[in-house]
PyMOL CGO cylinders between C-alpha atoms (Angstrom):
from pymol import cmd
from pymol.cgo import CYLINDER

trace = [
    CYLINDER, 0.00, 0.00, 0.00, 3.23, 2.37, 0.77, 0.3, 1, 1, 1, 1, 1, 1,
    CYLINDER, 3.23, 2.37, 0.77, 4.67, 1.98, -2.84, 0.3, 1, 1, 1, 1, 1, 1,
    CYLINDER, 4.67, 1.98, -2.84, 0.82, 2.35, -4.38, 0.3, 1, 1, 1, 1, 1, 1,
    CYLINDER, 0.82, 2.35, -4.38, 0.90, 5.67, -2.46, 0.3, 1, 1, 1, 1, 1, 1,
    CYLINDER, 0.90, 5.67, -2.46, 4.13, 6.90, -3.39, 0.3, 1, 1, 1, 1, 1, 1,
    CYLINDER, 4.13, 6.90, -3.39, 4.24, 5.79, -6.95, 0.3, 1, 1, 1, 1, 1, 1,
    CYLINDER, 4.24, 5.79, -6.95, 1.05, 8.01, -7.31, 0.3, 1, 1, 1, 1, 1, 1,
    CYLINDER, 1.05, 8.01, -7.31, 2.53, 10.65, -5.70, 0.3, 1, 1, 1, 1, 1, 1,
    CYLINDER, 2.53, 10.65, -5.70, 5.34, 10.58, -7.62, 0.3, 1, 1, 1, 1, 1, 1,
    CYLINDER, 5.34, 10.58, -7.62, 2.99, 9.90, -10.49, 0.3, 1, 1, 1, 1, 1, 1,
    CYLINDER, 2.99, 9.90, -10.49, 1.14, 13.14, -9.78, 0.3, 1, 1, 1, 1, 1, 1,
    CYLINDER, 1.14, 13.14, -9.78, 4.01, 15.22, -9.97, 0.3, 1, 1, 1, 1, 1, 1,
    CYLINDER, 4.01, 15.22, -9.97, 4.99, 14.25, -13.19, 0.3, 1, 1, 1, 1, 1, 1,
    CYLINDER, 4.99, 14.25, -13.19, 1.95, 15.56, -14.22, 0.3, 1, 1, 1, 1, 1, 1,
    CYLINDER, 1.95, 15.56, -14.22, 2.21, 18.69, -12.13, 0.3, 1, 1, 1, 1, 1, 1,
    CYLINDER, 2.21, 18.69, -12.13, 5.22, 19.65, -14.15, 0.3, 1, 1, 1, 1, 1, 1,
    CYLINDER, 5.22, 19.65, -14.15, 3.66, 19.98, -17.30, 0.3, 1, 1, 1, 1, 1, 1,
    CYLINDER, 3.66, 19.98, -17.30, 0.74, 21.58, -15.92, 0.3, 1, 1, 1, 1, 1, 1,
    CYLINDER, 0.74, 21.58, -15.92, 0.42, 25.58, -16.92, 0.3, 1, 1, 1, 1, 1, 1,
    CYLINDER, 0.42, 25.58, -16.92, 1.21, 28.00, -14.23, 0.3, 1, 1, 1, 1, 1, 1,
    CYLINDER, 1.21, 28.00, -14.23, -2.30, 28.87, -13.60, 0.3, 1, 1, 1, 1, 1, 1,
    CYLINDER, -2.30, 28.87, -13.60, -3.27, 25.57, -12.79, 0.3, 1, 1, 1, 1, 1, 1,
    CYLINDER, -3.27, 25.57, -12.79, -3.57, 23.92, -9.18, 0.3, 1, 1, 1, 1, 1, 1,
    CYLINDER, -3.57, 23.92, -9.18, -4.10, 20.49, -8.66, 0.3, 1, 1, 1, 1, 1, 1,
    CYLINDER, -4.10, 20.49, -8.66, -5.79, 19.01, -5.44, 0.3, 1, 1, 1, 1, 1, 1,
    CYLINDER, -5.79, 19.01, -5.44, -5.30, 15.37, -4.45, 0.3, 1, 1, 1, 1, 1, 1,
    CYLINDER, -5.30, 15.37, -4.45, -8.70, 13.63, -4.64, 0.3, 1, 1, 1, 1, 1, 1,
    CYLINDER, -8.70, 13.63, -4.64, -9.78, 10.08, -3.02, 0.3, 1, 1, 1, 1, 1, 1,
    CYLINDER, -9.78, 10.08, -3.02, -10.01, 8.64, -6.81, 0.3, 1, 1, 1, 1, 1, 1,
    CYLINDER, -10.01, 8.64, -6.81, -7.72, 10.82, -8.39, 0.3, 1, 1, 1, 1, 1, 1,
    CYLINDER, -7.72, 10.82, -8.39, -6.89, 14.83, -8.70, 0.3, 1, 1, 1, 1, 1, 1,
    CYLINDER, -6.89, 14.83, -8.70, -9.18, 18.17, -9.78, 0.3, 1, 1, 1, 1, 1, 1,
    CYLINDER, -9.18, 18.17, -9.78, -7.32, 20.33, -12.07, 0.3, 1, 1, 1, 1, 1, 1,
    CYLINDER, -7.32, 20.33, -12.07, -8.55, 23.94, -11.08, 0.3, 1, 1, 1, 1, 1, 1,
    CYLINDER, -8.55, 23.94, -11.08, -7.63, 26.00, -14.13, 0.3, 1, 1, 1, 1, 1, 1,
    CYLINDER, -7.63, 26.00, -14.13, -8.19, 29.52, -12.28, 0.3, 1, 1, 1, 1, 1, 1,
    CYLINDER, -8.19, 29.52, -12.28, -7.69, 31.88, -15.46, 0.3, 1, 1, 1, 1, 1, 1,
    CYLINDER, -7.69, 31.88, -15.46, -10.73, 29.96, -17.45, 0.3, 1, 1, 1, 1, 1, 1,
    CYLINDER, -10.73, 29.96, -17.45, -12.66, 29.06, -14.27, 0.3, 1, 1, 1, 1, 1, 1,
    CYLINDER, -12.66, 29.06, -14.27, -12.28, 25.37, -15.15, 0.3, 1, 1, 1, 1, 1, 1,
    CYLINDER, -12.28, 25.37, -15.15, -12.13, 22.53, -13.25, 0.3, 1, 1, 1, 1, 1, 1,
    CYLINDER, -12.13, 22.53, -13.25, -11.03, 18.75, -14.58, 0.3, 1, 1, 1, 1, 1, 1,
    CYLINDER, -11.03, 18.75, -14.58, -10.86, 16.22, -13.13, 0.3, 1, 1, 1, 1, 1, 1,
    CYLINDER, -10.86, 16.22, -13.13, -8.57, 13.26, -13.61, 0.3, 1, 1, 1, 1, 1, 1,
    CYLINDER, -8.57, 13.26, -13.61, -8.86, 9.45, -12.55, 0.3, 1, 1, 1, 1, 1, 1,
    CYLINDER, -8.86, 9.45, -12.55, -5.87, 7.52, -10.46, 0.3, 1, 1, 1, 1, 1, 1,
    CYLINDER, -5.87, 7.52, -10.46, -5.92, 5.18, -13.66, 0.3, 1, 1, 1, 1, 1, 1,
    CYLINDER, -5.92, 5.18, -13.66, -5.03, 8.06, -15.95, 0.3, 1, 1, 1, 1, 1, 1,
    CYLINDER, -5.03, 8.06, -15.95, -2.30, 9.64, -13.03, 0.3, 1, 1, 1, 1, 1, 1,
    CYLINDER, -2.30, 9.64, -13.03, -0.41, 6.87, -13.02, 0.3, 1, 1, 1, 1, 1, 1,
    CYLINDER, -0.41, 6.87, -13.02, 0.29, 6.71, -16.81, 0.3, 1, 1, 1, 1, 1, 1,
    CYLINDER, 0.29, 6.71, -16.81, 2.50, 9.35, -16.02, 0.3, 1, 1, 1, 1, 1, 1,
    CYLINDER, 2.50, 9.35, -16.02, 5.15, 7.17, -14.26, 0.3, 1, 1, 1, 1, 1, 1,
    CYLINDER, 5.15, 7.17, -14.26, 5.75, 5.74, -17.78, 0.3, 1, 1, 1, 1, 1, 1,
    CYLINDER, 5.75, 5.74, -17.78, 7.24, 8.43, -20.09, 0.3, 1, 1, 1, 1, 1, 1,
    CYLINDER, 7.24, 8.43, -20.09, 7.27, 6.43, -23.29, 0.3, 1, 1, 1, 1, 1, 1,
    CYLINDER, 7.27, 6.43, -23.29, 3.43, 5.21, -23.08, 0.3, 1, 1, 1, 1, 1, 1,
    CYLINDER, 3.43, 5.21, -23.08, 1.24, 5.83, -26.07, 0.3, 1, 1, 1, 1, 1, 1,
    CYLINDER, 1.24, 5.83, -26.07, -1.77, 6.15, -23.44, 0.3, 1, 1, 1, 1, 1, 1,
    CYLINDER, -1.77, 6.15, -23.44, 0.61, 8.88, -21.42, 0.3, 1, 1, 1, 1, 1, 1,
    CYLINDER, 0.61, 8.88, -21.42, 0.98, 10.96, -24.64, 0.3, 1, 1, 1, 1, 1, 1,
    CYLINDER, 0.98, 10.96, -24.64, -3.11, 10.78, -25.24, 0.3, 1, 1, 1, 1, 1, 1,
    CYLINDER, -3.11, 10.78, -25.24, -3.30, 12.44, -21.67, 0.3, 1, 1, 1, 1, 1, 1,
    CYLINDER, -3.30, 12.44, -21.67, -0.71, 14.79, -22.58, 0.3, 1, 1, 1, 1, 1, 1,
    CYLINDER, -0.71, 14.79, -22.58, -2.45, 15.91, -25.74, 0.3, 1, 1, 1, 1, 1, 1,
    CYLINDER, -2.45, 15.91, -25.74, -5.51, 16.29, -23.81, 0.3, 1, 1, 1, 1, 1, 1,
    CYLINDER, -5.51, 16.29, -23.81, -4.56, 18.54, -21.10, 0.3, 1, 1, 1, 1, 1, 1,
    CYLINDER, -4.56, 18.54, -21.10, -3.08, 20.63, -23.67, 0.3, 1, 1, 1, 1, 1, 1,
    CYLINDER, -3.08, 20.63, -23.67, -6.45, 20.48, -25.85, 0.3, 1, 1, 1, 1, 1, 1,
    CYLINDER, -6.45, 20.48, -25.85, -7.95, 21.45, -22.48, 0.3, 1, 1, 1, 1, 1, 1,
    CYLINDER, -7.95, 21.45, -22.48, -5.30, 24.57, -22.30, 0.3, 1, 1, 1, 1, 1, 1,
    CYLINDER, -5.30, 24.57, -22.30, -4.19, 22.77, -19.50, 0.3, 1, 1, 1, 1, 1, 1,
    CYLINDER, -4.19, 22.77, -19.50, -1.08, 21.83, -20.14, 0.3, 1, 1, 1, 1, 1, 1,
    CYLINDER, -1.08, 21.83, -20.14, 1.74, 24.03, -23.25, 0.3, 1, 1, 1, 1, 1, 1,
    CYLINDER, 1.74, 24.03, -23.25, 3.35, 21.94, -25.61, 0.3, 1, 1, 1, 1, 1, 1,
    CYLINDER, 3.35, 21.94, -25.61, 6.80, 22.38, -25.78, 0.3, 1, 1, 1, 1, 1, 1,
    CYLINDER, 6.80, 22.38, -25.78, 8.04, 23.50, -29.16, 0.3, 1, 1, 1, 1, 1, 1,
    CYLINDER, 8.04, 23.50, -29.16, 10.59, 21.74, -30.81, 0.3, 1, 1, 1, 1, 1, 1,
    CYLINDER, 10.59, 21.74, -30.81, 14.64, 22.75, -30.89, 0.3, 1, 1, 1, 1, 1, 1,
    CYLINDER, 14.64, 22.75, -30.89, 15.04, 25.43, -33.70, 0.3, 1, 1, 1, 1, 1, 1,
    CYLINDER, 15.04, 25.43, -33.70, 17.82, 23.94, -36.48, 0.3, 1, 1, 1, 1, 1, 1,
    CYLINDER, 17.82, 23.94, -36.48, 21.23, 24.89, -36.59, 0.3, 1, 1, 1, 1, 1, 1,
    CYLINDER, 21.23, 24.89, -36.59, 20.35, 27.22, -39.57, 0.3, 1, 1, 1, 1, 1, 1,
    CYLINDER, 20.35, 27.22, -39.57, 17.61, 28.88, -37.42, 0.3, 1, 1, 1, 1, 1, 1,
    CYLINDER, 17.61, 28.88, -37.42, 19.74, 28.99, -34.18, 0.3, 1, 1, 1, 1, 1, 1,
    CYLINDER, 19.74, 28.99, -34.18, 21.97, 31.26, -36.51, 0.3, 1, 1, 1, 1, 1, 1,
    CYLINDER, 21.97, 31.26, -36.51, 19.79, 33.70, -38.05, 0.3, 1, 1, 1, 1, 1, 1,
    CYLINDER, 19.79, 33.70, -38.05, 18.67, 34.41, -34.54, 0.3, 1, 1, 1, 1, 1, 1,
    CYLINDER, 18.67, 34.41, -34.54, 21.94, 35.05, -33.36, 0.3, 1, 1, 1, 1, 1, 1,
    CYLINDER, 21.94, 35.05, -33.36, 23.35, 37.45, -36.17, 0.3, 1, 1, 1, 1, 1, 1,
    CYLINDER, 23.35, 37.45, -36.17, 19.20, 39.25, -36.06, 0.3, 1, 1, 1, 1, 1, 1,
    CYLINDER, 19.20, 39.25, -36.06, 20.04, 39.79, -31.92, 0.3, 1, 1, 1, 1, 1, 1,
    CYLINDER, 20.04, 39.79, -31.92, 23.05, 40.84, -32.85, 0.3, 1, 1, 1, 1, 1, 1,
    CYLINDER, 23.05, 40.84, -32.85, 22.13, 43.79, -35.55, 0.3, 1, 1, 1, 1, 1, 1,
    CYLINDER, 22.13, 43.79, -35.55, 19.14, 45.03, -32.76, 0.3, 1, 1, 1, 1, 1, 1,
    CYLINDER, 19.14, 45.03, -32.76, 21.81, 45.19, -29.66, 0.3, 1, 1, 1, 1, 1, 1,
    CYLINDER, 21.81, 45.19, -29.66, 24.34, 46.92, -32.51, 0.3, 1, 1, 1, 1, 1, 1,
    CYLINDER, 24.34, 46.92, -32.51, 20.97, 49.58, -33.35, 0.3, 1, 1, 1, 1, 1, 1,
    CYLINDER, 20.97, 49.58, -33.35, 19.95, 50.19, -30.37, 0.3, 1, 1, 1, 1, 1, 1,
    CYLINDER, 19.95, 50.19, -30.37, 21.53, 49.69, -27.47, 0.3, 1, 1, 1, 1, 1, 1,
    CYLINDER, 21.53, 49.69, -27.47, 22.30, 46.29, -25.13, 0.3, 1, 1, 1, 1, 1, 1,
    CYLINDER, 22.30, 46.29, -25.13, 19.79, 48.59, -22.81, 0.3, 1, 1, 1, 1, 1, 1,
    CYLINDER, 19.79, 48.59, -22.81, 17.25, 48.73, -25.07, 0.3, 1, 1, 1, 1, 1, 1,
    CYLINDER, 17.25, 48.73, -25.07, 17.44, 45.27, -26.68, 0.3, 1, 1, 1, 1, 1, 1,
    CYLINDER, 17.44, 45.27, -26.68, 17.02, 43.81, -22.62, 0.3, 1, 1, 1, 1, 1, 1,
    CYLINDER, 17.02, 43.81, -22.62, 13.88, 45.74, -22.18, 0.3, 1, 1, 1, 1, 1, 1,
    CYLINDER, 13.88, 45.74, -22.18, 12.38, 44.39, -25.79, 0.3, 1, 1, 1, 1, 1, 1,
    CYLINDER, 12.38, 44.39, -25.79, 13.33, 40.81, -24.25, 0.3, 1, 1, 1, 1, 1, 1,
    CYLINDER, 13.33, 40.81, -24.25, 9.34, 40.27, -23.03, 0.3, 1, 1, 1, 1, 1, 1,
    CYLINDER, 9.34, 40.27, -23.03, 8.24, 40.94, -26.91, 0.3, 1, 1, 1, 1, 1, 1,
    CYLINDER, 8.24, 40.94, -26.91, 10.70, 37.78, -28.06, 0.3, 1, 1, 1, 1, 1, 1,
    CYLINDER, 10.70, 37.78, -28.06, 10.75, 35.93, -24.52, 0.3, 1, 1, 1, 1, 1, 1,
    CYLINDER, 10.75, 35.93, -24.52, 7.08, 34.98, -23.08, 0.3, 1, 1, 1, 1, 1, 1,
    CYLINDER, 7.08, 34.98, -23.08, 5.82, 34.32, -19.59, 0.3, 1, 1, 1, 1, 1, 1,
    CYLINDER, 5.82, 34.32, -19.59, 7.19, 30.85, -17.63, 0.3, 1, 1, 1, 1, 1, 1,
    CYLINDER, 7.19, 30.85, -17.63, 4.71, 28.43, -19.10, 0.3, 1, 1, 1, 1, 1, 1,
    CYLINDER, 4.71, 28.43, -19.10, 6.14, 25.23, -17.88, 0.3, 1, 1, 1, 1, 1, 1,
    CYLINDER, 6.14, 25.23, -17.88, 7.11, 23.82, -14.94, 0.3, 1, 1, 1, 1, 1, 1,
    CYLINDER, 7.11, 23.82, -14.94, 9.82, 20.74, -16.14, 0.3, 1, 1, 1, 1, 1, 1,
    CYLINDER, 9.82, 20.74, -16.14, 12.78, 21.98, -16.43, 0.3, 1, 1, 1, 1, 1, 1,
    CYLINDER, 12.78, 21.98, -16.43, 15.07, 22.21, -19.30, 0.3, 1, 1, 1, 1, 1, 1,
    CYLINDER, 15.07, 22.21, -19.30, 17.02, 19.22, -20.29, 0.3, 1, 1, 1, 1, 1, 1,
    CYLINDER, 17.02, 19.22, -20.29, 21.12, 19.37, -19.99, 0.3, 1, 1, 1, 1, 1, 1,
    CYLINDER, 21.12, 19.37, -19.99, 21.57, 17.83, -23.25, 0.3, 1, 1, 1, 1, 1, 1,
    CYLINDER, 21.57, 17.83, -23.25, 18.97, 20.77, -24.82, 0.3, 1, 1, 1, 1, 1, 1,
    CYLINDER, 18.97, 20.77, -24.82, 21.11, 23.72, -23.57, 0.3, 1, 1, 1, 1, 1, 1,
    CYLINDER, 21.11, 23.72, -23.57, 24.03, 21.96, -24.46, 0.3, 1, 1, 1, 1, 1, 1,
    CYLINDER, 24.03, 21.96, -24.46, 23.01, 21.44, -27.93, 0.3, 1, 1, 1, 1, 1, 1,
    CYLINDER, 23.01, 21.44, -27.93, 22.02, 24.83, -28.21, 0.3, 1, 1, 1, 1, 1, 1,
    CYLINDER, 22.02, 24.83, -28.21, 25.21, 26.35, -26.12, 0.3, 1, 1, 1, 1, 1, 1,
    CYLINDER, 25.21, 26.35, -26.12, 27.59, 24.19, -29.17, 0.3, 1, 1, 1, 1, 1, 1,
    CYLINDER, 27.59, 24.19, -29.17, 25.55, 26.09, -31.62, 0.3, 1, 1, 1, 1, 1, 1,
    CYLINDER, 25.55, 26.09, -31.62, 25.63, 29.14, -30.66, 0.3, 1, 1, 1, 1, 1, 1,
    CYLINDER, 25.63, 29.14, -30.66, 29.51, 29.62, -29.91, 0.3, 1, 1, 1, 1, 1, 1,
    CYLINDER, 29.51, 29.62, -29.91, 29.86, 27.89, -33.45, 0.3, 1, 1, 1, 1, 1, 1,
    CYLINDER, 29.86, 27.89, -33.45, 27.97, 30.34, -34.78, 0.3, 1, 1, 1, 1, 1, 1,
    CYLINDER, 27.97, 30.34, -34.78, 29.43, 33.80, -32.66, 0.3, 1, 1, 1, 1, 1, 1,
    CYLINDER, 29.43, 33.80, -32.66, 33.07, 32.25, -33.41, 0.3, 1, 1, 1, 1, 1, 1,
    CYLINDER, 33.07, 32.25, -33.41, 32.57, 31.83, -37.31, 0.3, 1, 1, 1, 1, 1, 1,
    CYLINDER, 32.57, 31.83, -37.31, 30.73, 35.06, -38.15, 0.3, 1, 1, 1, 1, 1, 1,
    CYLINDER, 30.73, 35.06, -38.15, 32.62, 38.04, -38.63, 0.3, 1, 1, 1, 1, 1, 1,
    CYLINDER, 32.62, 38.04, -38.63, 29.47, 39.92, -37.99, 0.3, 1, 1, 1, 1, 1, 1,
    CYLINDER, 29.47, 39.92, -37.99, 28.78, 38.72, -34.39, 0.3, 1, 1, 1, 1, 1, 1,
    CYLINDER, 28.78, 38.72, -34.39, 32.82, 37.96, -33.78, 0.3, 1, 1, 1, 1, 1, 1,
    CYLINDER, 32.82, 37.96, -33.78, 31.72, 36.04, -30.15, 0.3, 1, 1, 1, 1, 1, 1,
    CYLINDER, 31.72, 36.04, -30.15, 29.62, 38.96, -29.33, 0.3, 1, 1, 1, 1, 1, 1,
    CYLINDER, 29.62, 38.96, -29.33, 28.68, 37.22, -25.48, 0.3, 1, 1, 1, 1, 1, 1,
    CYLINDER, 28.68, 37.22, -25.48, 25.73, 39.83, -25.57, 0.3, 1, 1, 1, 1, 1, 1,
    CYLINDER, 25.73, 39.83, -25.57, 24.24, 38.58, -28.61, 0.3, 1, 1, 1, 1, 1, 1,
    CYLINDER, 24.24, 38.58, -28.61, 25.50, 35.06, -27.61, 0.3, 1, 1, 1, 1, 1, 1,
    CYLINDER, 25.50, 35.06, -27.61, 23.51, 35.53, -23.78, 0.3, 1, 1, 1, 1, 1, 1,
    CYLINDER, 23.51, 35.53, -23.78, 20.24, 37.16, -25.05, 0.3, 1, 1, 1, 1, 1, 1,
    CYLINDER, 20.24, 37.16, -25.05, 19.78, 34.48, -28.16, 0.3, 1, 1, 1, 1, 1, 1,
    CYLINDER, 19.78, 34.48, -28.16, 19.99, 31.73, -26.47, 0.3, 1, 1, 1, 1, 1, 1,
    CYLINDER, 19.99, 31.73, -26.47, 17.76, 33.58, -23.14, 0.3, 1, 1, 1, 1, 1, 1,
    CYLINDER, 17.76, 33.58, -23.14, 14.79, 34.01, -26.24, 0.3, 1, 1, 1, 1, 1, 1,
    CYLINDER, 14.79, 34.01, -26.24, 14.91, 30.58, -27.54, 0.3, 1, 1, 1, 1, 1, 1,
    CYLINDER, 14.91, 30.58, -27.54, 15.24, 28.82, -24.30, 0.3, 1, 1, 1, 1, 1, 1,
    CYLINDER, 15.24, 28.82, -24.30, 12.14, 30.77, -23.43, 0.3, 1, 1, 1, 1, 1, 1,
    CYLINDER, 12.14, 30.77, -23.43, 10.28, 30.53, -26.30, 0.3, 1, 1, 1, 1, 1, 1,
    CYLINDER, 10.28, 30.53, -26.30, 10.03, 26.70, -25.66, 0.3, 1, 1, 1, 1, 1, 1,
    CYLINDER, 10.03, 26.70, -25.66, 8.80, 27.57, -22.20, 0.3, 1, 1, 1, 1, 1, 1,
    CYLINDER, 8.80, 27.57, -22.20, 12.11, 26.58, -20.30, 0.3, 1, 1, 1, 1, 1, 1,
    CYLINDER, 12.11, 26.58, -20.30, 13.73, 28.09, -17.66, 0.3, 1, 1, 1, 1, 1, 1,
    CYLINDER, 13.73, 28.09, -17.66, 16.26, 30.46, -18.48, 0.3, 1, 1, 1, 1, 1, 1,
    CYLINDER, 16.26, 30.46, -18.48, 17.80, 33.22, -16.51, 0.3, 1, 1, 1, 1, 1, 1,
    CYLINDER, 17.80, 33.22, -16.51, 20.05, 35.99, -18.32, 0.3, 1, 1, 1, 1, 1, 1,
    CYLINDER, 20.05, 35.99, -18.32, 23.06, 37.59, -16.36, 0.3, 1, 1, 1, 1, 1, 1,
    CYLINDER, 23.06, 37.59, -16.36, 25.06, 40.50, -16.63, 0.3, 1, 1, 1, 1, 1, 1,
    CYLINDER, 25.06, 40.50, -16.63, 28.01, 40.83, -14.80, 0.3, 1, 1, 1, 1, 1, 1,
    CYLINDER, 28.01, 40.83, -14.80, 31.13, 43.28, -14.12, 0.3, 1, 1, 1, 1, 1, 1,
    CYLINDER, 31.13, 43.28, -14.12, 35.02, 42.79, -13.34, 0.3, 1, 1, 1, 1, 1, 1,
    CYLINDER, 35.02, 42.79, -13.34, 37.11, 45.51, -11.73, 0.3, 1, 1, 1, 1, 1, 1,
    CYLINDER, 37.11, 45.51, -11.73, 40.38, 45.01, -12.20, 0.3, 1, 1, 1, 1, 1, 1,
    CYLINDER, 40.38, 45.01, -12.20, 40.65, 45.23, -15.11, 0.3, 1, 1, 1, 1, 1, 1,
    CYLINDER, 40.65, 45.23, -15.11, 36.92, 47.22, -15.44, 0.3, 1, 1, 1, 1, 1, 1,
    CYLINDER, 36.92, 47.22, -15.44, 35.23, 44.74, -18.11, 0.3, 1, 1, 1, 1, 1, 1,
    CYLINDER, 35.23, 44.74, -18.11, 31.53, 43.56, -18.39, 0.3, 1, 1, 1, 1, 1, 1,
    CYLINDER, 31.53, 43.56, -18.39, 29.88, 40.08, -19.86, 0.3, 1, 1, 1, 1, 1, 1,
    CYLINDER, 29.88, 40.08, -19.86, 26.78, 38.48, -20.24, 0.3, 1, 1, 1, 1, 1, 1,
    CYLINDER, 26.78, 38.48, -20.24, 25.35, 34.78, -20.00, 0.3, 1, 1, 1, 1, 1, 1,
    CYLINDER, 25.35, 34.78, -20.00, 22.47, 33.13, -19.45, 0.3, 1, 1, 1, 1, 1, 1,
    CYLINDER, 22.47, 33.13, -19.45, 22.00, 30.12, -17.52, 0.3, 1, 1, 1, 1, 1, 1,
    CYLINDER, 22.00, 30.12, -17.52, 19.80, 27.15, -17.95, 0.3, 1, 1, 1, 1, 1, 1,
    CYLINDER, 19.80, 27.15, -17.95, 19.66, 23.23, -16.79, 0.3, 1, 1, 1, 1, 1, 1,
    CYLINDER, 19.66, 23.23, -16.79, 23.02, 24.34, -14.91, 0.3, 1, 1, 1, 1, 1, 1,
    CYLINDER, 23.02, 24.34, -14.91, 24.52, 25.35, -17.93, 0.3, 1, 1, 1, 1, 1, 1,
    CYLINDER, 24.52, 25.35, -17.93, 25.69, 29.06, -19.04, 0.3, 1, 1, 1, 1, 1, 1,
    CYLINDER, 25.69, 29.06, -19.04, 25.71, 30.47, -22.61, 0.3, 1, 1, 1, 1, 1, 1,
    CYLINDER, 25.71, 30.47, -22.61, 28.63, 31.47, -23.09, 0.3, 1, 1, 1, 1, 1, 1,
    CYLINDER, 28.63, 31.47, -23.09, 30.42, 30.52, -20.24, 0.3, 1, 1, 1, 1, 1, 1,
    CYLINDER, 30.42, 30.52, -20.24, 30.03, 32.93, -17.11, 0.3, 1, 1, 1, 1, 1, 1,
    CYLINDER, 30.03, 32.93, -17.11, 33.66, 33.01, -16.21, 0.3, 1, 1, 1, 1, 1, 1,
    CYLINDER, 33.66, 33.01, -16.21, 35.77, 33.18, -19.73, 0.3, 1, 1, 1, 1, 1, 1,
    CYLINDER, 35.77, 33.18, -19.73, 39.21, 32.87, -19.77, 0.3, 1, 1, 1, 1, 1, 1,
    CYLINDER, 39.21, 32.87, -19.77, 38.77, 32.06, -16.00, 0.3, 1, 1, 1, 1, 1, 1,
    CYLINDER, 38.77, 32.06, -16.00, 37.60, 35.57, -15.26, 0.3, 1, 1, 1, 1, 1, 1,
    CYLINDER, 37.60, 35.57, -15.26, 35.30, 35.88, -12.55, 0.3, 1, 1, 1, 1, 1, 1,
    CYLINDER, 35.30, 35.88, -12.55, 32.07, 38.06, -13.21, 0.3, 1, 1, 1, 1, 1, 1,
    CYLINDER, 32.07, 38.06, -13.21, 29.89, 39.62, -10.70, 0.3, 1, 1, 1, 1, 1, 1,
    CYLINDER, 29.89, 39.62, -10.70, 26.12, 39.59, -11.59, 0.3, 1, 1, 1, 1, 1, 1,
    CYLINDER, 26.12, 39.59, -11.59, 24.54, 42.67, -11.34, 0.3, 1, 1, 1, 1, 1, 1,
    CYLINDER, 24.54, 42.67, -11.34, 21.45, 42.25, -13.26, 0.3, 1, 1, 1, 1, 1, 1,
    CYLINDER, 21.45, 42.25, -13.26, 19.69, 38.97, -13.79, 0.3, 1, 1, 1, 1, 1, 1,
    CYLINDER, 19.69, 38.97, -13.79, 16.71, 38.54, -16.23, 0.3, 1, 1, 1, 1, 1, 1,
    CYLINDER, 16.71, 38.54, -16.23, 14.35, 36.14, -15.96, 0.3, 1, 1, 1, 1, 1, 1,
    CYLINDER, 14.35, 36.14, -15.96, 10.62, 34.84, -17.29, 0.3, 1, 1, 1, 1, 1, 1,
    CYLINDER, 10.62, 34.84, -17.29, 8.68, 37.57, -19.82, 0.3, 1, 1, 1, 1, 1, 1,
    CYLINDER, 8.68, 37.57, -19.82, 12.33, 39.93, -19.62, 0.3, 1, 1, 1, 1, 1, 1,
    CYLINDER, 12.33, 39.93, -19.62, 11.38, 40.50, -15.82, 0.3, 1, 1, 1, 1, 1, 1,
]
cmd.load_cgo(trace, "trace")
């Protein structure tokens, strides 16, 4: 009976993380009520269907999936922009923080970067796909020529435009006076927050919507 309860708990959770922010779930006898407070809905969900989640690969786990996103439940996370993609955002981030301003660009970040809409985190091997990518890219264009700003704020946008967590830093050095900026994600940074092994203060730190 201990492992029944835990493996539903655990169960439960899964499905918690996939659940919209505006969403609270409450633990019923025979299952869980899904109180979508934005829409003034309520759903509710059967044990049966709870403990799908424990198995990630089940057909009848992506059904419920697809519901609870039908239901507006639940955001599907998009899919990893290409390598091609990845790059034309980079060198486009690149030309707006060149036009007008690093300043300006981080208060446009809640027009490109939307509201927290998940609640699983990012995966390592995601940011590190995307981290190899984007250093490729800032080391082989003349254009951006490892522009960390660019570097930092495209990979903050498309991190958060698949609903992931993603915070972007700017920091400062003293000695001698220098400033650099990464974001971090899944215990990653892009680039990395101490190049060269120079240690960077954070003195601003971005996170979900450009807040």
């Amino acid at each position: 009976m201990a492992e029944d309860v835990a493996e539903d708990t655990d169960a439960l959770a899964a499905m918690v993380r996939i659940l919209s922010p505006h969403c609270r779930v409450t633990r019923m006898s025979d299952g869980a009520l899904i109180a979508d407070w934005r829409r003034t809905r309520f759903l509710g969900v059967a044990t049966a269907d709870i403990r799908k989640f424990a198995d990630e690969v089940s057909e009848e786990r992506a059904e419920i999936v697809t519901g609870l996103i039908r239901a507006g439940c639940a955001t599907a996370r998009r899919r990893q922009q290409s390598d091609v993609a990845i790059g034309l955002w980079l060198r486009g981030v690149h030309l707006l923080i060149r036009t007008v301003g690093f300043g300006r660009a981080l208060r446009l970040l809640s027009l490109a970067a939307p509201d927290y809409a998940r609640a699983d985190p990012a995966a390592t091997e995601d940011v590190e796909r995307l981290k190899r990518a984007v250093q490729s890219h800032g080391r082989r264009s003349w254009f951006v020529n490892g522009d960390c700003k660019a570097e930092a704020v495209t990979a903050f946008v498309l991190l958060r435009r698949r609903g992931l967590k993603a915070v972007l830093h700017v920091g400062v050095r003293e000695h001698p006076f220098a400033l650099h900026a990464w974001t971090s994600s899944a215990g990653l940074c892009v680039p990395d927050a101490d190049p060269r092994g120079h240690a960077f203060a954070p003195v601003l730190s971005v996170g979900g919507g450009g807040q």
